[in-house]
Phi, psi and omega in degrees: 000116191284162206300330202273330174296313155350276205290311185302332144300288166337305176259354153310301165301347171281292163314311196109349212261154178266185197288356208257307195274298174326269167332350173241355164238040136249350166295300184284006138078072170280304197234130147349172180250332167214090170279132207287020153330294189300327191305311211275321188312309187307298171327293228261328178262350160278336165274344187297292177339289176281296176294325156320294182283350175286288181303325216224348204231262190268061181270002169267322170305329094034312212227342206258300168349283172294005100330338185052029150246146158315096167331144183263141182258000000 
């Protein structure tokens, strides 16, 4: 999920507001655009991610990384 859809869902769900009112009022720069509300959420779902896709998606890519080889696709 890339970061701004985040933070659009993240204050939608914060707020009360759906995502769609969220989304117009960062546009209407109501709410910041990375309010540091957001840094550790933001934190916390890229690492989720980057571990979810090192492990769970590619664990031989993974393995092949830490080794300082290229994966075989």
């Amino acid at each position: 999920m890339a970061d701004e859809e985040f933070a659009r869902a993240y204050l939608a769900r914060s707020f009360g507001m759906t995502v769609d009112d969220a989304t117009l009022a960062l546009v209407a720069g109501l709410i910041e655009k990375t309010p540091r509300v957001l840094e550790a959420p933001l934190a916390e779902a890229r690492a989720a991610a980057a571990e979810r896709t090192l492990f769970d998606v590619a664990p031989n890519r993974h393995a092949a990384l830490m080794l300082g080889k290229e994966p075989v696709r």
